[in-house]
C-alpha positions as CSV (number, residue, x, y, z in Angstrom):
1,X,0.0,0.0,0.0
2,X,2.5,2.4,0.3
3,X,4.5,1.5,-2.3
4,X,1.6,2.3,-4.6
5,X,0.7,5.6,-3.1
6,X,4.3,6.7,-3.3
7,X,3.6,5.4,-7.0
8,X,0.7,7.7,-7.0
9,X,2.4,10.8,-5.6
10,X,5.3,10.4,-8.3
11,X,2.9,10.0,-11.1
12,X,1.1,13.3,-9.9
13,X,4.8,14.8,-10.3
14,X,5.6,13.8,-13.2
15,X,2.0,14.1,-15.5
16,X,1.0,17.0,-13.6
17,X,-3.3,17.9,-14.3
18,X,-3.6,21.2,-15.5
19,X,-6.9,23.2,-15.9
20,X,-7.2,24.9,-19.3
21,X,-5.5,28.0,-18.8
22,X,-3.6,30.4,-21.7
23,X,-0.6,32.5,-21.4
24,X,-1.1,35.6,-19.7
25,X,0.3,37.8,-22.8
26,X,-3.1,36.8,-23.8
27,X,-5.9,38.3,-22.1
28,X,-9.0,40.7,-22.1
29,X,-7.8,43.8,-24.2
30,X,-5.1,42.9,-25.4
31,X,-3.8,44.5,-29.1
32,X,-2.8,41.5,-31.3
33,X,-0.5,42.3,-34.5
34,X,-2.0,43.0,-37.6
35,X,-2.3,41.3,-41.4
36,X,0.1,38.3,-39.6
37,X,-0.1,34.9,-38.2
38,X,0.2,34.7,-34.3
39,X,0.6,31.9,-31.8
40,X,-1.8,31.5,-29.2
41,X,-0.6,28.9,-26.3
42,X,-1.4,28.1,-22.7
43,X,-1.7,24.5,-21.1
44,X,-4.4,21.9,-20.5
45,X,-5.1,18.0,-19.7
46,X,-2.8,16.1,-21.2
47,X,-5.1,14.6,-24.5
48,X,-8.2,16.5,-24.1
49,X,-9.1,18.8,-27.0
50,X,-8.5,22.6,-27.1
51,X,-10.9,24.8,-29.8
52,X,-9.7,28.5,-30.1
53,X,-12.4,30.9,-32.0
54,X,-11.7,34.3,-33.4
55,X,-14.9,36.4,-33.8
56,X,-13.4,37.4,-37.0
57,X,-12.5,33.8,-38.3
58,X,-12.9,30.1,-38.0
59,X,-12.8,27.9,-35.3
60,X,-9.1,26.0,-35.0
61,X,-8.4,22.4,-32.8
62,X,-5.6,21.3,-31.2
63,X,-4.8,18.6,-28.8
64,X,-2.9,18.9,-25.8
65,X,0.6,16.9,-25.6
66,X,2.5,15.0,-22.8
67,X,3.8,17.9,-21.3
68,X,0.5,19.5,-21.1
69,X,1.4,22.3,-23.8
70,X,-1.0,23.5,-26.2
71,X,-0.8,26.0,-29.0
72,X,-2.7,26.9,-32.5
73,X,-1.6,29.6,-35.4
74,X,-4.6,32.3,-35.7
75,X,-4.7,34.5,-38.8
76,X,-5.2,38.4,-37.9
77,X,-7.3,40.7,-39.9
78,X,-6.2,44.8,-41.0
79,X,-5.7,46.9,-37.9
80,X,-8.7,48.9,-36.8
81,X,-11.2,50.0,-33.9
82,X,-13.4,47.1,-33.9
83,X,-13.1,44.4,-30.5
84,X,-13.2,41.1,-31.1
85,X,-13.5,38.0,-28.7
86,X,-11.5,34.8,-29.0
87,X,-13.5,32.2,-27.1
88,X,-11.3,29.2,-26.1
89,X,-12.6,25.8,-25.1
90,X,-11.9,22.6,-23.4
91,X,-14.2,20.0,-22.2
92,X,-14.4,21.2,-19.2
93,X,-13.8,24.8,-19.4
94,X,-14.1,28.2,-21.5
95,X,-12.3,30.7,-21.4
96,X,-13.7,34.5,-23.6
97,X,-10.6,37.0,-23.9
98,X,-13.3,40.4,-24.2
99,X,-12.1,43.7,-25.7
100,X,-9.2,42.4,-27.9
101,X,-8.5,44.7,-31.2
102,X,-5.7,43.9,-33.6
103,X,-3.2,46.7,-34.6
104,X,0.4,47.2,-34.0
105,X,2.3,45.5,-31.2
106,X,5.6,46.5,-29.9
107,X,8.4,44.8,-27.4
108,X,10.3,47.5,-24.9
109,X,13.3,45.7,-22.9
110,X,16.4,46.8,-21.1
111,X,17.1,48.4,-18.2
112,X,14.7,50.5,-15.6
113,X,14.8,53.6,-17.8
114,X,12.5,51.5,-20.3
115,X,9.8,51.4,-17.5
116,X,10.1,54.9,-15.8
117,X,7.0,55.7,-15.0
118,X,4.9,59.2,-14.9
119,X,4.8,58.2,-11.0
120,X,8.5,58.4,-10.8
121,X,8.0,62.6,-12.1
122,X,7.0,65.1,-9.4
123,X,6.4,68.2,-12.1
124,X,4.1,66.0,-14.3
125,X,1.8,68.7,-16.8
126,X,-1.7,68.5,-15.7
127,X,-2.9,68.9,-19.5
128,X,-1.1,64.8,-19.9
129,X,-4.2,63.6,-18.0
130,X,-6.8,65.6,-18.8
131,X,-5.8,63.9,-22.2
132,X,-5.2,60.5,-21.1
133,X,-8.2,58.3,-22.2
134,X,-7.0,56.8,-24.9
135,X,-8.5,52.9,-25.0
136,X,-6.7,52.7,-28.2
137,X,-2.9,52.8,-26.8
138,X,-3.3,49.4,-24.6
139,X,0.1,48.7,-22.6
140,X,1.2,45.2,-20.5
141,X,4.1,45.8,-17.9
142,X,5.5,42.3,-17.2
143,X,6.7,41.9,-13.6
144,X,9.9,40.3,-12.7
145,X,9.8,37.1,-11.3
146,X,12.1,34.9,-9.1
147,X,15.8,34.9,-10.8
148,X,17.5,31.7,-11.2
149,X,14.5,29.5,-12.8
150,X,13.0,29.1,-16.1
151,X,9.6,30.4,-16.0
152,X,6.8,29.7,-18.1
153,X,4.3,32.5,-18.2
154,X,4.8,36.4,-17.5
155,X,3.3,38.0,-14.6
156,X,1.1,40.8,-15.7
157,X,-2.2,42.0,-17.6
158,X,-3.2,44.1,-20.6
159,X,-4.5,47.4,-19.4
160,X,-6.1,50.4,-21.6
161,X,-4.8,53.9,-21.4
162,X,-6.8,55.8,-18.8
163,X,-6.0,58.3,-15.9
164,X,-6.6,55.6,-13.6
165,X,-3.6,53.7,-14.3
166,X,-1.3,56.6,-16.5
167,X,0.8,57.1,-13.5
168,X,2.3,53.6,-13.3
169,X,3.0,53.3,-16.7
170,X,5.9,53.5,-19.1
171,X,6.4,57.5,-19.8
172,X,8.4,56.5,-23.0
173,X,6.2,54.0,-24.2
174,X,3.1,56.3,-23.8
175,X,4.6,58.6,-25.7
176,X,5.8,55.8,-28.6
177,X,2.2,54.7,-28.6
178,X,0.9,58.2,-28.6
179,X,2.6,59.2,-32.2
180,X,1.9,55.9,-33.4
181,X,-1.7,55.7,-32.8
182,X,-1.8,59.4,-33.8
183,X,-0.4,58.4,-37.2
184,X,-1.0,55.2,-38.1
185,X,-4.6,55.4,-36.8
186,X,-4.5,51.6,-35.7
187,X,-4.5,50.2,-32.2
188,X,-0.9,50.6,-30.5
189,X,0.1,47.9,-27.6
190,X,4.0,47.9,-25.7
191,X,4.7,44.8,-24.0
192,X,7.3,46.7,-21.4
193,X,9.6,45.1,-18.8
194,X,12.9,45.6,-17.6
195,X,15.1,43.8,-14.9
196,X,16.8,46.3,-12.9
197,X,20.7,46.7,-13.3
198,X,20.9,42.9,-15.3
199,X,24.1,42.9,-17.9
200,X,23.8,42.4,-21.0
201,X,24.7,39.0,-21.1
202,X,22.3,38.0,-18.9
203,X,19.9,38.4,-21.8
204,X,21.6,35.6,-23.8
205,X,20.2,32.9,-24.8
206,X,21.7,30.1,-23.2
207,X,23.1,28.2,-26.8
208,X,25.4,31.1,-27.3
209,X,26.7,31.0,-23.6
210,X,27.3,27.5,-24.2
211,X,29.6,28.1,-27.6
212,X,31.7,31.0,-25.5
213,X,32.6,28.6,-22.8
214,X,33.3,25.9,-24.9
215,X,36.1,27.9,-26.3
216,X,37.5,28.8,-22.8
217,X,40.5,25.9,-23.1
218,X,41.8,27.1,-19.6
219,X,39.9,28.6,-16.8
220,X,41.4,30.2,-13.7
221,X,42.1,28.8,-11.0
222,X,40.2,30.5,-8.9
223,X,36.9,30.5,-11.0
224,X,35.2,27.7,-8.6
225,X,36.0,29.8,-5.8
226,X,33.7,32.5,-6.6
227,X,29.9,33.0,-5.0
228,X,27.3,32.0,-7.4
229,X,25.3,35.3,-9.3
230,X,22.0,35.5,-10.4
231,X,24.0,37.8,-12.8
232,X,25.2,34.6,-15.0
233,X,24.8,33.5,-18.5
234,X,20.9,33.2,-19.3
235,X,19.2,33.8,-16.3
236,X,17.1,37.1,-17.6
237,X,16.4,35.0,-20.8
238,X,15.0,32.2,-18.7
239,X,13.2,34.5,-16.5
240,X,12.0,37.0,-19.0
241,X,12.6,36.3,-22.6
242,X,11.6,33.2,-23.2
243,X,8.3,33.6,-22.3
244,X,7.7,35.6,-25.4
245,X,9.0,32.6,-27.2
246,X,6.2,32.5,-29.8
247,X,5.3,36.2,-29.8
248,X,4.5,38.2,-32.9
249,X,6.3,41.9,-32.3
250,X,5.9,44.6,-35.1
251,X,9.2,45.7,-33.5
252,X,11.4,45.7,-30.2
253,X,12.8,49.1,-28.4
254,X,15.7,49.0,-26.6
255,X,17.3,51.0,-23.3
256,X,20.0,49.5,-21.7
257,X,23.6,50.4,-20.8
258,X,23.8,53.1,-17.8
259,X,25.3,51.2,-15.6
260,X,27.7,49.1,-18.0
261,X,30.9,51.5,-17.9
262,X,31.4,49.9,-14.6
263,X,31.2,46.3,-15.2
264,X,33.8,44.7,-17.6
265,X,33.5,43.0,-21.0
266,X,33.1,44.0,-24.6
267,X,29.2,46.0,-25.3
268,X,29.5,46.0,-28.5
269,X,30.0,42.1,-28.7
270,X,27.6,41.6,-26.4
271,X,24.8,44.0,-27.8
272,X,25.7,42.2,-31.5
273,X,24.6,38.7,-29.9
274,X,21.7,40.2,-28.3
275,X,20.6,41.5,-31.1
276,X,21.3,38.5,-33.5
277,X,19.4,36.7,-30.8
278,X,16.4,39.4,-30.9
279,X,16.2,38.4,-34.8
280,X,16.8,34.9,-34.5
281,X,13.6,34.4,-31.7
282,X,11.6,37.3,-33.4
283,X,12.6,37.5,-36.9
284,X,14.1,40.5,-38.9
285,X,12.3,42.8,-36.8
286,X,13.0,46.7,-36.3
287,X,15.6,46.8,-33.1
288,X,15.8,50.3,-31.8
289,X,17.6,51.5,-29.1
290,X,18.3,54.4,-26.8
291,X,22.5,55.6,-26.2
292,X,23.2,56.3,-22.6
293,X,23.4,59.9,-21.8
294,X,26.1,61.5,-20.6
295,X,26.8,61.2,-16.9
296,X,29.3,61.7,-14.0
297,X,30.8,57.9,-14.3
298,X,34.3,57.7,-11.9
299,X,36.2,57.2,-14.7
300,X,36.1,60.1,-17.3
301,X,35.9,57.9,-20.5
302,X,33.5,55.2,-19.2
303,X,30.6,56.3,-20.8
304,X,31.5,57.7,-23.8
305,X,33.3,54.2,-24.6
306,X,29.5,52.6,-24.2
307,X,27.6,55.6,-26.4
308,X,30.8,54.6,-28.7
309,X,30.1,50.5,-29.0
310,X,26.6,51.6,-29.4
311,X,27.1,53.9,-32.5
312,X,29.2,51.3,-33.9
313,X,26.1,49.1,-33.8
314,X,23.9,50.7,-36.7
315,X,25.4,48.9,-39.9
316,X,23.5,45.9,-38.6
317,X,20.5,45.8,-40.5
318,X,16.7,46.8,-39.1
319,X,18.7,49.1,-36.4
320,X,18.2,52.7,-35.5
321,X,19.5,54.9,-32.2
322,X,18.3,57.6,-30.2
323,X,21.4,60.1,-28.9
324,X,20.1,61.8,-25.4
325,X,23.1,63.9,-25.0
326,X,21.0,66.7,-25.6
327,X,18.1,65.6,-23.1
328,X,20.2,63.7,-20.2
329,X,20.9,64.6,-16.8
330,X,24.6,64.2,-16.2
331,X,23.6,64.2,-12.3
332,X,21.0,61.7,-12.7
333,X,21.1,58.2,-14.5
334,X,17.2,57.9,-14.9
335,X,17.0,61.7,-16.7
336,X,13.4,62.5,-17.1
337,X,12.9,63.4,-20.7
338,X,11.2,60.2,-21.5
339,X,8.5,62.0,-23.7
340,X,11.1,63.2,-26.2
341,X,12.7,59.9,-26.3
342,X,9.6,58.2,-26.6
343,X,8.9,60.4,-29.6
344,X,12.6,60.3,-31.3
345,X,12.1,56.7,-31.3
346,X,8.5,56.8,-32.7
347,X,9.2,59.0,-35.5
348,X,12.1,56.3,-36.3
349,X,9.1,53.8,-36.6
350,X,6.9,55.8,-38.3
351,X,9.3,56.8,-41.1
352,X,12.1,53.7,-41.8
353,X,9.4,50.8,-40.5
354,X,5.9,52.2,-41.4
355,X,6.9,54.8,-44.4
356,X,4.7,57.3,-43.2
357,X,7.3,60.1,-43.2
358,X,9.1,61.4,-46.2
359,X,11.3,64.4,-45.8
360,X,11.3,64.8,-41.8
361,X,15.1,63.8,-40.4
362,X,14.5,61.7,-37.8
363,X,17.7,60.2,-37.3
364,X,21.0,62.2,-35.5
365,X,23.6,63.1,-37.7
366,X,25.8,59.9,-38.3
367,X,29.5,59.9,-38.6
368,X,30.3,58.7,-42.3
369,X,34.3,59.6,-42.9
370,X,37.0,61.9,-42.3
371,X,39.1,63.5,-45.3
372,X,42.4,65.4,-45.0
373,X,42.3,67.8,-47.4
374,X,45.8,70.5,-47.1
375,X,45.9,72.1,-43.6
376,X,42.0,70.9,-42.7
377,X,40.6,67.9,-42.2
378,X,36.7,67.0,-43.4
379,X,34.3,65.3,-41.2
380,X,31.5,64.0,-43.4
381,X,28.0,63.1,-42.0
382,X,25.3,61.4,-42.8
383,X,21.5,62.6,-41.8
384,X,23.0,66.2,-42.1
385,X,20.7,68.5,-43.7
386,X,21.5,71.8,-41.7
387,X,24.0,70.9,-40.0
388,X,25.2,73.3,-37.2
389,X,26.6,73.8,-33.7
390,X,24.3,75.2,-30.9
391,X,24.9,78.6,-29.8
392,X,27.9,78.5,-27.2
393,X,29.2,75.2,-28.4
394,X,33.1,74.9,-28.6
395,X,32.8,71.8,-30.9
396,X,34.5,68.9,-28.9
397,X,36.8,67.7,-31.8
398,X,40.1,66.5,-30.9
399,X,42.8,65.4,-33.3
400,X,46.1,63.1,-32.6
401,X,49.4,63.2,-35.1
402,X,51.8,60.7,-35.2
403,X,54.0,62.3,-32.5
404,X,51.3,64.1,-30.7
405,X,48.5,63.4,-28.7
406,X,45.1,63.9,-29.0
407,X,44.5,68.6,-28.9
408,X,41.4,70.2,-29.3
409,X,40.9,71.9,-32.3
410,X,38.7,74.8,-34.0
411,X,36.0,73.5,-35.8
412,X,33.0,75.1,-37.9
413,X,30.1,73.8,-40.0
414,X,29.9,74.1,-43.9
415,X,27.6,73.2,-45.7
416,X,26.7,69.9,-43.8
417,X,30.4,69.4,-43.5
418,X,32.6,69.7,-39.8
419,X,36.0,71.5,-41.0
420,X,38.9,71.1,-38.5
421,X,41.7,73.3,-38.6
422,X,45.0,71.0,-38.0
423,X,46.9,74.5,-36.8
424,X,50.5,73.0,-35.2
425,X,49.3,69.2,-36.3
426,X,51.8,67.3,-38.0
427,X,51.2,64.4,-39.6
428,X,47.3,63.4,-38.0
429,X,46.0,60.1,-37.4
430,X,43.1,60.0,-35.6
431,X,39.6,62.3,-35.2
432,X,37.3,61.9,-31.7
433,X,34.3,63.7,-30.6
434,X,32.5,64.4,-27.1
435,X,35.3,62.1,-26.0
436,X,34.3,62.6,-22.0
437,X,31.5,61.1,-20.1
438,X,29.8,64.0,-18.7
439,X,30.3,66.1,-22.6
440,X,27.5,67.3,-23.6
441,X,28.3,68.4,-27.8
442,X,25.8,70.0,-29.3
443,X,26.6,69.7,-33.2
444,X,23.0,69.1,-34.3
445,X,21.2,68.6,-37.9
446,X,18.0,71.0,-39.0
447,X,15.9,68.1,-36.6
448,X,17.6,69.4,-33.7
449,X,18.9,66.0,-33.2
450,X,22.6,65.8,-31.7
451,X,25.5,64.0,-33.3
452,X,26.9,61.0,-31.0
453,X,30.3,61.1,-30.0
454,X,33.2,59.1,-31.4
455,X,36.1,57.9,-31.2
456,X,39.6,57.6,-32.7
457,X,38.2,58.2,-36.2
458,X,40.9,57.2,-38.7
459,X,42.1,59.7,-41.0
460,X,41.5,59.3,-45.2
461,X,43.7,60.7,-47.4
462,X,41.4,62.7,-50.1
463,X,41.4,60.1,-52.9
464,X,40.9,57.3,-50.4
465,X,37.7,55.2,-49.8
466,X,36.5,54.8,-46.5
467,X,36.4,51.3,-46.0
């Protein structure tokens, strides 16, 4: 007898009776993607049948498997006003997600600056909630869960835009949604979350962790002395990410970094993978991310060496970056000017995603090459229609010769082109710009929108190709 009900107890363990139940992304006003196919999944009795109806479609079965996992493939209709309800059924249970609409859904990530909140501002304007009903801009913030564990649902809930929740949502992705909605006139939804001061690796996925240490032939000797971190290979993934494993994104906004110039390892490796990652789980979806602004790190460089990695980051293909020098805070790492971020990263969308701008810059201006010509060097832009410096700017150029290190130089604006003026210079090798943590350069385009800093800029001669 009590071998059997040992027997019993493991069995329970190991074929576990789940209710029908659905992933919480799904619920009651939710904002689906538009003209796609999405994946709808939750869990249920191992072999009972699952039935998912669309109000705009046809019924679809599935069956549940061994591990209790169900999921079906739903078509979606063109964006618009109308709600729908998908009713979905077991034997013995329903379940009717009310109020859903289909539109345009995006992914925020990072760091807490993604989730800031109009709660975290004490000078909010009045005149952003006496606006603030907007049941078309729909927003879920996912709540962290317990690190160290694969998860397999988010904690959280669709909610529509309303002065009774504003305050505790994402100030940026209000504002994203805002424009969106505004221009696109199709339902917006953010699916926002963040996990505190996480590194970037920690948003791995754990196959590419595996390859890295694979190569490590020789570890120190001291390696299996150290505490075990929460701050290891794929924990975030497991925690976070990969509960969106079958999501359908229109695109995925980005904010992480601030706290990176003081932890070691190479950002612009790391951001690569994560974003080859992004693609890989998502597909060739938009990526589009916010540069740190400048602050007061310890060490005078620190910062600008992040910005730097993360400039270097926009060959790769479906990318696009906000520069905040312009709107930071170098006192404070969680700057307040979410709104305009939310809207430089909007108007990103709305023109290189969505087409819906034409002539509007929208983009900062974006180093393209450096040209010696005589006694001046040439620093070519791209994005530079009316180029110019702000009033009181001193330029933040710096140049380094072959036998000298890096001056400051005199520089002015022509015609969309940075001159430098080489003066006492022999021989120069390298350019950098707003080469300082806290500098603040404020060489702009006819947007408004500041150029990022760089650095060590090789030098062209002026019949050679920039590589």
């Amino acid at each position: 007898m009590k071998k059997l009900l040992i027997l019993m107890v493991l069995w329970v363990f190991v074929n576990p009776i789940y209710a029908l139940s659905v992933s919480n992304l799904f619920s009651s006003n939710m904002v689906l993607q538009q003209n796609t196919t999405v994946t709808l999944w939750g869990w249920g009795k191992t072999g009972e049948s699952i039935t998912v109806h669309p109000s705009w479609g046809q019924s679809i079965t599935t069956t549940v498997d061994h591990n209790s996992n169900w999921k079906v493939k739903i078509s979606t209709p063109k964006g618009g006003y109308k709600s729908y309800v998908i009713s979905i059924k077991s034997e013995e249970k329903n379940i009717d997600l009310t109020n859903v609409v289909v539109g345009e859904v995006w992914l925020a990530v990072g760091q807490t600056n993604i989730t800031s909140t109009f709660e975290d501002h004490a000078n909010l304007p009045k005149e952003v909630f006496e606006r603030s009903s907007y049941p078309n801009i729909r927003l879920m913030t996912v709540h962290p869960k317990e690190k160290g564990y694969v998860h397999e649902d988010i904690s959280g809930n669709w909610e529509l835009c309303s002065q009774a929740v504003l305050e505790k949502w994402s100030e940026l992705s209000y504002y994203f949604s805002l424009n969106l909605n505004e221009k696109l006139n199709v339902p917006i939804g953010v699916v926002v979350q963040d996990w505190g001061d996480e590194p970037i690796d920690s948003w791995h996925e754990e196959s590419f962790l595996e390859q890295e240490l694979s190569s490590i032939e020789h570890l120190d000797d001291d390696v299996e002395k150290q505490p075990f971190s929460f701050h290891h290979y794929d924990i975030s993934h497991h925690a976070l990410m990969y509960q969106y494993r079958d999501y359908k994104f229109a695109g995925i906004l980005w904010s992480h970094g601030k706290d990176q110039p003081n932890k070691k390892g190479d950002y612009k490796k790391q951001m690569t993978t994560l974003i080859h990652h992004m693609h890989e789980q998502f597909g060739k979806i938009p990526f589009y991310y916010v540069q740190i602004a400048p602050y007061k790190y310890k060490k005078m460089t620190h910062g600008a060496v992040i910005r730097d990695h993360q400039r270097q980051l926009l060959h790769i293909n479906k990318t696009a970056m906000v520069v905040t020098s312009d709107i930071g805070d170098i006192h404070d790492l969680h700057a307040k000017n979410k709104d305009e971020i939310g809207i430089r990263l909007s108007n990103i969308a709305l023109k290189k995603h969505y087409k819906v701008i034409d002539n509007q810059l929208v983009e900062s201006p974006e180093l393209d090459r450096v040209v010696k010509e005589g006694k001046k060097l040439f620093v070519y832009y791209k994005n530079s229609k009316g180029l110019h410096f702000e009033e009181g700017d001193q330029g933040d150029f710096e140049v380094s010769g072959e036998e000298t290190d890096f001056q400051t130089v005199k520089a002015k604006v022509h015609r969309g082109v940075v001159i430098l003026e080489l003066g006492k210079i022999k021989k120069p090798k390298y350019v950098r710009f707003g080469w300082n943590s806290r500098a603040v350069p404020l060489l702009v385009n006819e947007s408004g929108l500041p150029a990022s800093c760089f650095s060590k800029q090789k030098i062209l001669d002026k019949n050679q190709k920039a590589l």
